[in-house]
C-alpha positions as CSV (number, residue, x, y, z in Angstrom):
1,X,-73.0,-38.8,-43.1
2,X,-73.6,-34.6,-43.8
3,X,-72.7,-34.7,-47.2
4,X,-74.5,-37.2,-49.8
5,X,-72.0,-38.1,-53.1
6,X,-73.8,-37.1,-55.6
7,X,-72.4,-36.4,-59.4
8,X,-72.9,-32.9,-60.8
9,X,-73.6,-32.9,-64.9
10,X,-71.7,-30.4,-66.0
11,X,-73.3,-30.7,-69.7
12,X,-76.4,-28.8,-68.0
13,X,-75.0,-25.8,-67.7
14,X,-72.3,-23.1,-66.9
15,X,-70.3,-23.1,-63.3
16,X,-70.0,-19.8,-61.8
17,X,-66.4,-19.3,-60.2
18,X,-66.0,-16.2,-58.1
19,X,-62.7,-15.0,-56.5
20,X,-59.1,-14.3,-56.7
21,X,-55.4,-15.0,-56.8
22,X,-54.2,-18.6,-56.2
23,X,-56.9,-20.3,-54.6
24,X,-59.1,-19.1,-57.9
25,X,-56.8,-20.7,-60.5
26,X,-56.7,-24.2,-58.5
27,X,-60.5,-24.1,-58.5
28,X,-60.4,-23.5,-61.7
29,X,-58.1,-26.1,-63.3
30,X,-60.2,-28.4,-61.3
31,X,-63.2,-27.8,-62.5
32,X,-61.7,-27.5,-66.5
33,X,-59.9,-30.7,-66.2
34,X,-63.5,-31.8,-65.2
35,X,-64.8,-30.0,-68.8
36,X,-67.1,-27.3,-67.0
37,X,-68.1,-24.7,-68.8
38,X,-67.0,-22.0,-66.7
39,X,-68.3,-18.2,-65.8
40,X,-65.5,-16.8,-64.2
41,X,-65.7,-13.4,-61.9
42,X,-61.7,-12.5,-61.2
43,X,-62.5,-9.8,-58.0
44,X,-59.2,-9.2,-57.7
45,X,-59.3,-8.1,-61.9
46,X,-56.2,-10.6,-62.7
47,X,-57.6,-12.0,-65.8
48,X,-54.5,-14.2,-66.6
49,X,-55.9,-17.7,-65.6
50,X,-53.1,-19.6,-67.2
51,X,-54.9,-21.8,-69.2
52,X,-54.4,-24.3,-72.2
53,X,-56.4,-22.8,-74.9
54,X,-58.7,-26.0,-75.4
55,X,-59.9,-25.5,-71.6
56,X,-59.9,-21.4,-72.0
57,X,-62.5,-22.0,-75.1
58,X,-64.9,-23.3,-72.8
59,X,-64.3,-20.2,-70.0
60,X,-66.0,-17.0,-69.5
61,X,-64.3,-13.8,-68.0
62,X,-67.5,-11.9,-66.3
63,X,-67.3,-8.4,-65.8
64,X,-69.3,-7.0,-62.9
65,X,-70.8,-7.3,-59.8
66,X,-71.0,-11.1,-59.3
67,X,-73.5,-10.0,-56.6
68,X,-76.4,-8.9,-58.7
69,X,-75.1,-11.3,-61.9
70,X,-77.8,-13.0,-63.6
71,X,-77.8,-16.3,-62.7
72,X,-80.3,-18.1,-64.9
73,X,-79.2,-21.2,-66.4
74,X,-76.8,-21.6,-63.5
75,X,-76.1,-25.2,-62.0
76,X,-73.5,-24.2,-59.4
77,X,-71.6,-21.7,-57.7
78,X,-67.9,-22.0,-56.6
79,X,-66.2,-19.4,-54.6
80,X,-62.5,-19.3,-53.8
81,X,-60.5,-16.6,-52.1
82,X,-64.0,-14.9,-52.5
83,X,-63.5,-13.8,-48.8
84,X,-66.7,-11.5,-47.8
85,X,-68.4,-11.9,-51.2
86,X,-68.1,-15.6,-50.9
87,X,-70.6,-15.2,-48.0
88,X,-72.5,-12.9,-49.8
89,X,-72.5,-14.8,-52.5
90,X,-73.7,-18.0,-50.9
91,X,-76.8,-15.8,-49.2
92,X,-77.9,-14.9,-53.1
93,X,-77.3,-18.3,-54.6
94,X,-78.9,-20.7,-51.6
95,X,-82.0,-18.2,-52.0
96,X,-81.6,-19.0,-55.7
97,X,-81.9,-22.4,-54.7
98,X,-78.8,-23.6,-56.6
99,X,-75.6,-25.3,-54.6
100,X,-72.8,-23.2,-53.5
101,X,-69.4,-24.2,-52.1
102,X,-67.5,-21.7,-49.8
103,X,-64.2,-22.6,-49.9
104,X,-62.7,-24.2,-46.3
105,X,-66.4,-22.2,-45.1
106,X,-68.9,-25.6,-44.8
107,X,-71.1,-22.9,-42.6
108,X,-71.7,-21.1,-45.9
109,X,-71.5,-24.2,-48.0
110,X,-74.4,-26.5,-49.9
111,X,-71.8,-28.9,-51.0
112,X,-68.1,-29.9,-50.6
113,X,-65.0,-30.8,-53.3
114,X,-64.0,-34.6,-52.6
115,X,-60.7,-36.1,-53.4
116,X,-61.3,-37.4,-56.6
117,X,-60.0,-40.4,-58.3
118,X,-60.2,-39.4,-62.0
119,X,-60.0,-42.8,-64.4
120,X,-62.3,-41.6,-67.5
121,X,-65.7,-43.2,-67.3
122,X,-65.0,-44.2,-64.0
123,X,-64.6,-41.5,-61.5
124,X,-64.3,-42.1,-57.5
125,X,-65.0,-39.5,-54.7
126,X,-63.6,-39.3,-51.5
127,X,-64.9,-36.7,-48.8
128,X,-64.6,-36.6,-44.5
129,X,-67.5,-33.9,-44.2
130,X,-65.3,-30.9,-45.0
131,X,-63.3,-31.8,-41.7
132,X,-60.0,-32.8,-42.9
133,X,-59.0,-32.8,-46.8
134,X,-55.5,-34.3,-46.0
135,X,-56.9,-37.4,-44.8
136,X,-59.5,-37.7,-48.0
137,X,-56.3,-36.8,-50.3
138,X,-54.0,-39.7,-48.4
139,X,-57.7,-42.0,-49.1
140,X,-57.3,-41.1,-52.3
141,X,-53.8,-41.7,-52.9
142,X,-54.4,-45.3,-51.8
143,X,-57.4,-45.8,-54.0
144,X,-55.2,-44.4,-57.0
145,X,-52.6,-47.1,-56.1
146,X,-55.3,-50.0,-56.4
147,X,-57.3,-49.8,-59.7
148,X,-56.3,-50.3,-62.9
149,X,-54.7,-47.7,-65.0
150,X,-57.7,-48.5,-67.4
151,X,-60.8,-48.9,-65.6
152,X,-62.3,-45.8,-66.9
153,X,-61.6,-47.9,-70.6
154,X,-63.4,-51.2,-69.8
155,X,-66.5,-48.9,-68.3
156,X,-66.0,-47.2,-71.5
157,X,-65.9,-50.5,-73.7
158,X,-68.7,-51.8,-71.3
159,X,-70.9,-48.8,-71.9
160,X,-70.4,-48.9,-76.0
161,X,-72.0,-53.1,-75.6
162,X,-74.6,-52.6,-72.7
163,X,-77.9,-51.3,-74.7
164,X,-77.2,-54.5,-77.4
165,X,-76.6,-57.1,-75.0
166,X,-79.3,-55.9,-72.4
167,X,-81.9,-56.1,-75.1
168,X,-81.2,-59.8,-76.0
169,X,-81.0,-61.1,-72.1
170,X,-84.6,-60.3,-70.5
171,X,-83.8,-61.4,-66.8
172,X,-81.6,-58.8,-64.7
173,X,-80.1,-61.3,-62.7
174,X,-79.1,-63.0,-65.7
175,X,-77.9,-59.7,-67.4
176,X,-75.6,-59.1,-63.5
177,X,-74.0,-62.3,-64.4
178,X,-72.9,-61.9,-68.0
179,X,-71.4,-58.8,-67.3
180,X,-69.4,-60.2,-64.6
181,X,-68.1,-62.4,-66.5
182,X,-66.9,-60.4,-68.9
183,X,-65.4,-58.1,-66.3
184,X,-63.7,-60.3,-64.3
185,X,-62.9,-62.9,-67.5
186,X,-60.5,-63.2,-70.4
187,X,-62.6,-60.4,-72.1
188,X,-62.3,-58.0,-69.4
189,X,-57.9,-58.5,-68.5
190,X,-57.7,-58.1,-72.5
191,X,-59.0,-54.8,-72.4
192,X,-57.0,-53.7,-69.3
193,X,-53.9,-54.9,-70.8
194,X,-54.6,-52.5,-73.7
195,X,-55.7,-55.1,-75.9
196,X,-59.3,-53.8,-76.9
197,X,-59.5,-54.8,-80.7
198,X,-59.3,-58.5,-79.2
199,X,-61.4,-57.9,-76.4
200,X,-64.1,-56.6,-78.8
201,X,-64.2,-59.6,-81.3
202,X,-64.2,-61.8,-78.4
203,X,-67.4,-60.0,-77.2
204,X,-68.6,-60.3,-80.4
205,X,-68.3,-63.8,-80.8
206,X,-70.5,-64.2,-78.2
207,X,-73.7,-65.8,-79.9
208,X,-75.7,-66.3,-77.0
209,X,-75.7,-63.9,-74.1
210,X,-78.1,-65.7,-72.2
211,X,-76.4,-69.2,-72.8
212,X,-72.7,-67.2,-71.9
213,X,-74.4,-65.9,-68.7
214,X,-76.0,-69.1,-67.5
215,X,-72.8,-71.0,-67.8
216,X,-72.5,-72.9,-65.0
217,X,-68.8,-73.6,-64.7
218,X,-66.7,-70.0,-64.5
219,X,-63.6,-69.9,-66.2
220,X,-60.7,-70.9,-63.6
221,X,-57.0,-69.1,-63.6
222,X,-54.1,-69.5,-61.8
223,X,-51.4,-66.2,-61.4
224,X,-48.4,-67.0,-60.2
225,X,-47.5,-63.9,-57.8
226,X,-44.5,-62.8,-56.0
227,X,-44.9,-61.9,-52.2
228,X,-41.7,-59.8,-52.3
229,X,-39.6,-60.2,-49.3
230,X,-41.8,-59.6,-46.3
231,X,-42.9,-56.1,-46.6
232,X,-46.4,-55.9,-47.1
233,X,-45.5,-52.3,-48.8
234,X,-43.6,-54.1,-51.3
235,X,-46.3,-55.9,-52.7
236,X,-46.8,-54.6,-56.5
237,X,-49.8,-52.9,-57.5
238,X,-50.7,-55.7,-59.8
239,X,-50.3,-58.7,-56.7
240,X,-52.4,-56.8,-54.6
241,X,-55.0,-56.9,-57.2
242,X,-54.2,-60.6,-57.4
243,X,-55.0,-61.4,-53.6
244,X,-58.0,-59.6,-53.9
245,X,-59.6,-61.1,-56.5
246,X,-58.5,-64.4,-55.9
247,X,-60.5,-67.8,-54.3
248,X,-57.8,-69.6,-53.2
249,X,-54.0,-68.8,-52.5
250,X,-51.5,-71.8,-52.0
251,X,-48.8,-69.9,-50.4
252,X,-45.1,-70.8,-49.0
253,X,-44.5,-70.8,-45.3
254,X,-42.2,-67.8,-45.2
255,X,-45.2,-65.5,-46.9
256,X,-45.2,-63.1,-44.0
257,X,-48.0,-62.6,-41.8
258,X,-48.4,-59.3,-42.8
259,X,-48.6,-60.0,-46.5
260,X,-51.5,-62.5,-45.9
261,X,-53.3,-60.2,-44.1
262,X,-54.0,-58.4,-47.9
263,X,-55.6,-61.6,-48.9
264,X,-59.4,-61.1,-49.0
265,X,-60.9,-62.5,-45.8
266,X,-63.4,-64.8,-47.6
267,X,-60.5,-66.5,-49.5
268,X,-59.5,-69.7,-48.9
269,X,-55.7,-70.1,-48.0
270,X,-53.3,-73.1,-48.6
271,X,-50.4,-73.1,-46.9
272,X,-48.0,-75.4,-49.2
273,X,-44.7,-74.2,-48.8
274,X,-41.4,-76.3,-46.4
275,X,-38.8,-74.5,-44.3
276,X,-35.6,-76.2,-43.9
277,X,-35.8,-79.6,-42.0
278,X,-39.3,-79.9,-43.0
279,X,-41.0,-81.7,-45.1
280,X,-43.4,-80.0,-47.5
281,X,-46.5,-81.8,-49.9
282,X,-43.8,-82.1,-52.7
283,X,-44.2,-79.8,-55.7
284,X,-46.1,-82.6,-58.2
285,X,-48.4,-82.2,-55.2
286,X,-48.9,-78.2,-55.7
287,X,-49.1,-78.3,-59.1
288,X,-52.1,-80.8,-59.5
289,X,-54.3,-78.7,-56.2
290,X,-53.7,-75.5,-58.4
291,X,-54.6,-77.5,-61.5
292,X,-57.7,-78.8,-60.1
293,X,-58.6,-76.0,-58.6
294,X,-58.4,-73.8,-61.8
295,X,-60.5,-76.2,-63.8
296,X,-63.3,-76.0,-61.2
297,X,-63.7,-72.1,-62.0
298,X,-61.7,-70.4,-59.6
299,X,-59.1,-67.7,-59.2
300,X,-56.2,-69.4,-57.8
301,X,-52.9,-67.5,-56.7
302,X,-49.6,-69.1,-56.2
303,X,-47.8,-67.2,-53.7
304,X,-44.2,-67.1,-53.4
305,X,-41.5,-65.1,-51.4
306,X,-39.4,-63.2,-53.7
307,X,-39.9,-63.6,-57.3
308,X,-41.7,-66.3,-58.4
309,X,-38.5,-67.2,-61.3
310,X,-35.3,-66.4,-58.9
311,X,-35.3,-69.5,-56.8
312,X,-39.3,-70.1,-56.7
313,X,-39.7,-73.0,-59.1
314,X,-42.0,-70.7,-60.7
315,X,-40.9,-71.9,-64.4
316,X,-42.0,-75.4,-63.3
317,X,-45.1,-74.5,-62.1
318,X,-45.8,-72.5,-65.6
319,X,-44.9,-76.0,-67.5
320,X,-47.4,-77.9,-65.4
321,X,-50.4,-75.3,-66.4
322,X,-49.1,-75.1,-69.8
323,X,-49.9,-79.1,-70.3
324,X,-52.7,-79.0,-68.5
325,X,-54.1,-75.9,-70.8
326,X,-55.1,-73.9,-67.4
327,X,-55.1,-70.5,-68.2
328,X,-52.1,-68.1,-66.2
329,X,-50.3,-64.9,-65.6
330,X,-47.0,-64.4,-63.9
331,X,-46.5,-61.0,-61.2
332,X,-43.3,-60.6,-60.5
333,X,-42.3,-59.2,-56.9
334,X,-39.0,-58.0,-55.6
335,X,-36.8,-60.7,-55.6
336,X,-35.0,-61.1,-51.4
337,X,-31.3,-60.5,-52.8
338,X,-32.4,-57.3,-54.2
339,X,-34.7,-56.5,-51.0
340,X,-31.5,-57.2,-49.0
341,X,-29.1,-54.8,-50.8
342,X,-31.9,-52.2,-50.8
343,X,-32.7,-52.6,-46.6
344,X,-28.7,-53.0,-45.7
345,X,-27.4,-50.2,-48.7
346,X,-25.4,-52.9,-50.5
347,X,-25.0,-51.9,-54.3
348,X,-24.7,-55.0,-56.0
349,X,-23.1,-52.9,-58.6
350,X,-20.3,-50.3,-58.1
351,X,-18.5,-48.7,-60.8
352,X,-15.4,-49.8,-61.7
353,X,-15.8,-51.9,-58.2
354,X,-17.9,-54.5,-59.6
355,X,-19.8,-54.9,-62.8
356,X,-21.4,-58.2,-62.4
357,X,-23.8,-60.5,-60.6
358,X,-24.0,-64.2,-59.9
359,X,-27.5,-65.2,-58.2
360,X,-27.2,-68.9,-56.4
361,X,-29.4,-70.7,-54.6
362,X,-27.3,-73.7,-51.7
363,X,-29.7,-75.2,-49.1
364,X,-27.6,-77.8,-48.1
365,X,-24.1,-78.5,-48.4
366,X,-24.3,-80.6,-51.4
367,X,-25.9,-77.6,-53.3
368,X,-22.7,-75.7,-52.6
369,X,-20.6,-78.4,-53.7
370,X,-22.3,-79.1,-56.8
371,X,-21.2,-75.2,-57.8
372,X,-18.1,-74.6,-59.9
373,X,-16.6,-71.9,-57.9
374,X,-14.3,-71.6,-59.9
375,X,-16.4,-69.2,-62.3
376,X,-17.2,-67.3,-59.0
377,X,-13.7,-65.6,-58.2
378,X,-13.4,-62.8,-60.3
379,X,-13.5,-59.9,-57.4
380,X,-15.3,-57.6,-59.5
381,X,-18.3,-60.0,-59.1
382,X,-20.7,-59.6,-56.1
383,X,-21.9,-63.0,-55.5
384,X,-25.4,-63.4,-53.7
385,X,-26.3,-66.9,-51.8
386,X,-30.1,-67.4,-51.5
387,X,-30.9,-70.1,-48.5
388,X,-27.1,-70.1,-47.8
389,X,-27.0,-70.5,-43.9
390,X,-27.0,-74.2,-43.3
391,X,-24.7,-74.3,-46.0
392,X,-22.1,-71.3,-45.0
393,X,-19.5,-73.5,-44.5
394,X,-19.0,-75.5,-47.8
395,X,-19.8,-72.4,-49.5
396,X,-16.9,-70.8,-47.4
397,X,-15.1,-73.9,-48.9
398,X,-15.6,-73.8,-52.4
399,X,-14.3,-70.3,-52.7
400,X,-11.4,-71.0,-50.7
401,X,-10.7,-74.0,-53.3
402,X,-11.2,-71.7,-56.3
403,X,-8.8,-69.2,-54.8
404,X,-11.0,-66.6,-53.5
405,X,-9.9,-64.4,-51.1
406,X,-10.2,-64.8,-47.0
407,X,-10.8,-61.2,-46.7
408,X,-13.1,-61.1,-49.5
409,X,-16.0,-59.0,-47.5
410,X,-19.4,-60.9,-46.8
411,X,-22.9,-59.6,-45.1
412,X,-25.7,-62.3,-43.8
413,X,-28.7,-60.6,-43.6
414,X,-31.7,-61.9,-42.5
415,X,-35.6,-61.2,-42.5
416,X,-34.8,-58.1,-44.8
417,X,-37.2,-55.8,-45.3
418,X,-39.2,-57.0,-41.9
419,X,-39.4,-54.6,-38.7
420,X,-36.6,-57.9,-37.5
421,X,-34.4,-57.5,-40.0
422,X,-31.0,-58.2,-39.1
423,X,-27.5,-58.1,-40.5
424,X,-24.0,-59.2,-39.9
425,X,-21.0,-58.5,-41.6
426,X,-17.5,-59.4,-41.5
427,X,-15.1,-61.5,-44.2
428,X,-15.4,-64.7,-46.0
429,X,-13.0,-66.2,-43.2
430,X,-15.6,-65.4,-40.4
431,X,-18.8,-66.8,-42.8
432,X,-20.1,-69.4,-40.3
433,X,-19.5,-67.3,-37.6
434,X,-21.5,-64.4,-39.0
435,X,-24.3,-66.8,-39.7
436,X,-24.4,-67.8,-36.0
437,X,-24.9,-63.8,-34.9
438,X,-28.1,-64.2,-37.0
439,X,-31.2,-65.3,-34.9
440,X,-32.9,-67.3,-37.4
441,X,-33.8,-67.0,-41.5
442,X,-34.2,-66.6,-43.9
443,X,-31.1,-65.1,-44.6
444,X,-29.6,-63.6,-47.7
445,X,-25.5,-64.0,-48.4
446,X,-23.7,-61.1,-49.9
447,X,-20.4,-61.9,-51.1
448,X,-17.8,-59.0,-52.5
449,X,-16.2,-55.8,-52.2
450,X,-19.5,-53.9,-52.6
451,X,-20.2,-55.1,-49.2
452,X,-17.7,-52.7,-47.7
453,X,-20.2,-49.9,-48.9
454,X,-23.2,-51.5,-46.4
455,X,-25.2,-49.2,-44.0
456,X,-25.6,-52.4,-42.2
457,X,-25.2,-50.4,-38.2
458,X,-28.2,-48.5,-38.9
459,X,-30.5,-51.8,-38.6
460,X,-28.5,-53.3,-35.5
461,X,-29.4,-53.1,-32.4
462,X,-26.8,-51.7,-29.8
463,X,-26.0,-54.8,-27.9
464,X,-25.1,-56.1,-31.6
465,X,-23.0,-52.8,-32.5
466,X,-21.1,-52.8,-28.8
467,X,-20.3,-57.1,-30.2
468,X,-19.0,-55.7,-33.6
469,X,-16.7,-53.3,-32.1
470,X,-15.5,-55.8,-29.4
471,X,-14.8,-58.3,-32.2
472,X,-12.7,-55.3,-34.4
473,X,-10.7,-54.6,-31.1
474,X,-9.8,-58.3,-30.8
């Protein structure tokens, strides 16, 4: 490591910003946005910085030689599109003994400009050692994904207690533990939900510091979280958070690999879901190990393909922890009908094509004859089948008895959103056939004209195009 992170206070004094055009004005918005007080030497004499007025109150438009300048009181000196008077510059301000950044010049530079991550009161630097800013920005990018859109407010809310509460607990272990309880607690989610008045009186209500930190059992949870459908990049902001912070994740069996690898390595993992023609532990099962778990202090995700309430028995896990008075919160993910349509360019909607949406779930074939097709016919209505391919058939069936049509168009895809996604597509006739071109679930069913509109070739592979075309000729 060249270059140590280390915070500048810019309440100790001005910033002196020397050079011209472009590069200049990006420096500077940087460093107002940053609330520096700014001395500003424009060599190339444009003086029209562009500005809001609150950040030009706070900047200074030297005349001069920046070269023989005073520089007392100084804490920094910035250079940008300075060209030889940048390297001047540095000379006169490393002899001056105060830091100097050359822009894209680390010969001539005390210090460097991270990628910064700018949440209030919490503020996160990102540097390579000058070598490549692209990669720091990306770094940065990934870290803005990942934390809370209001950190930097429970740092600030933490900041406004910490003098009080460190006074009454004398032991800094002890004084570690109560505010990591707060943090990751009911006090702290309040406060990043937005709900601060709440968060505070809960704080508040906190009689005994020492007593709160010593508490020997933490506070269990349980979050119910959507996996998405197997792209690890389709996790939500919010899930990944989840995972992370979790202690144990009871997840299904068709969780992709890839997703579980965003668990945190020290977690424990559960896997509690079934495929078809296996048996599972039974949900009355799941719902008392997350129970128990919760009430023995820890973080416990439920992690489910899809959405947790399309098709995930999500609502009856809620009513388990809602009688059991375990504390929860529901993520949503991107349910696998609407991963499907997204991977294989089937609208679900089309205008004036089809204006409505029927989700249904048939794992066997006495789930598709328990459906009243008949309320399923109207050919403005895409129709999506979830866990329909043992049951392709009878579904085939009961829209034939309700008097949809044979050439009604219909896409199985499979896997969607995976690197082995696949997709076939042909008619309602040909359903059970088109399920048999598909090498395994699970496997979405699109039914209705919007099918027609699928980008579906695009994901086959060409032994599967050269079969499609073979079939059409036929």
């Amino acid at each position: 490591m060249r270059f140590l992170p280390v915070f500048l206070d810019l309440k100790a004094g001005p910033v002196v910003l020397i050079g011209a055009g472009e590069l200049l004005r990006a420096k500077l918005r940087v460093l107002a946005a940053a609330g520096a007080r700014l001395r500003v030497h424009a060599i190339d004499g444009n003086h029209d910085l562009g500005l809001a007025f609150e950040d030009a109150v706070r900047i200074e438009i030297a005349a001069g030689d920046p070269l023989t300048a005073d520089l007392s009181g100084v804490i920094a000196v910035v250079c940008a599109g300075a060209g030889d008077v940048g390297v001047a510059m540095s000379a006169r301000a490393k002899a001056a003994g105060l830091p100097v950044n050359v822009m894209d010049d680390l010969e001539h530079s005390s210090f460097i400009f991270p990628a910064i991550v700018d949440r209030g009161d919490v503020v996160v630097a990102v540097g390579t050692g000058g070598t490549s800013p692209v990669v720091a920005r990306r770094v940065r990018e990934k870290i803005e994904a990942l934390l809370p859109a209001r950190i930097g407010e429970l740092a600030e809310f933490i900041g406004t207690f910490r003098k009080s509460i460190n006074e009454r607990i004398a032991e800094f272990p002890l004084r570690r533990r109560f505010w990591e309880r707060v943090i990751d607690g009911p006090i702290g989610a309040a406060v990043l939900a937005g709900r601060n008045s709440e968060a505070d009186a809960s704080l508040k209500a906190i009689s005994d510091p020492t007593a709160f930190a010593r508490a020997g059992k933490p506070e269990g949870s349980v979050a119910l979280v959507g996996a998405g459908p197997g792209d690890p990049d389709l996790l939500t902001i919010k899930a990944l958070r989840a995972l992370q912070d979790a202690d144990i994740v009871f997840h299904d069996e068709l969780v992709s690999p890839e997703i579980l690898d965003r668990i945190r390595r020290d977690t424990t993992r559960v896997a509690v879901g079934r495929r078809v023609g296996k048996p599972g532990i039974g949900q009355d099962a799941i719902n008392k190990r997350m129970i128990e778990a919760a009430q023995a202090g820890q973080r416990v995700v439920r992690l489910k393909g899809g959405d947790p309430f399309v098709f995930g028995r999500g609502g009856e896990e809620v009513e388990a922890l809602r009688a059991a008075g375990v504390a929860y919160s529901i993520v949503p993910g991107i349910t696998a009908g609407l991963g499907a349509a997204a991977d294989f360019e089937v609208p679900l909607t089309y205008r004036h094509e089809a204006t409505r949406i029927t989700f249904l779930t048939a794992h066997k074939a006495r789930d598709a004859e328990a459906v009243d097709w008949s309320t399923l016919t109207d050919t403005k209505m895409t129709v999506v089948v979830y866990m329909g391919m043992t049951a392709a058939p009878a579904v085939r069936a009961g829209l034939f008895a309700a008097g949809r049509s044979p050439e009604t168009p219909v896409g199985v895809f499979a896997r969607v959103t995976r690197p082995d996604a696949q997709g076939a597509i042909g008619t309602l006739r040909d359903l059970p056939e088109l399920v048999r071109r598909i090498h395994g679930g699970p496997a979405i069913l699109i039914i209705g004209d919007v099918v027609r509109h699928a980008g579906s070739l695009r994901r086959q592979t060409p032994k599967q195009i050269i079969s499609d075309l073979l079939d059409a000729a036929e």
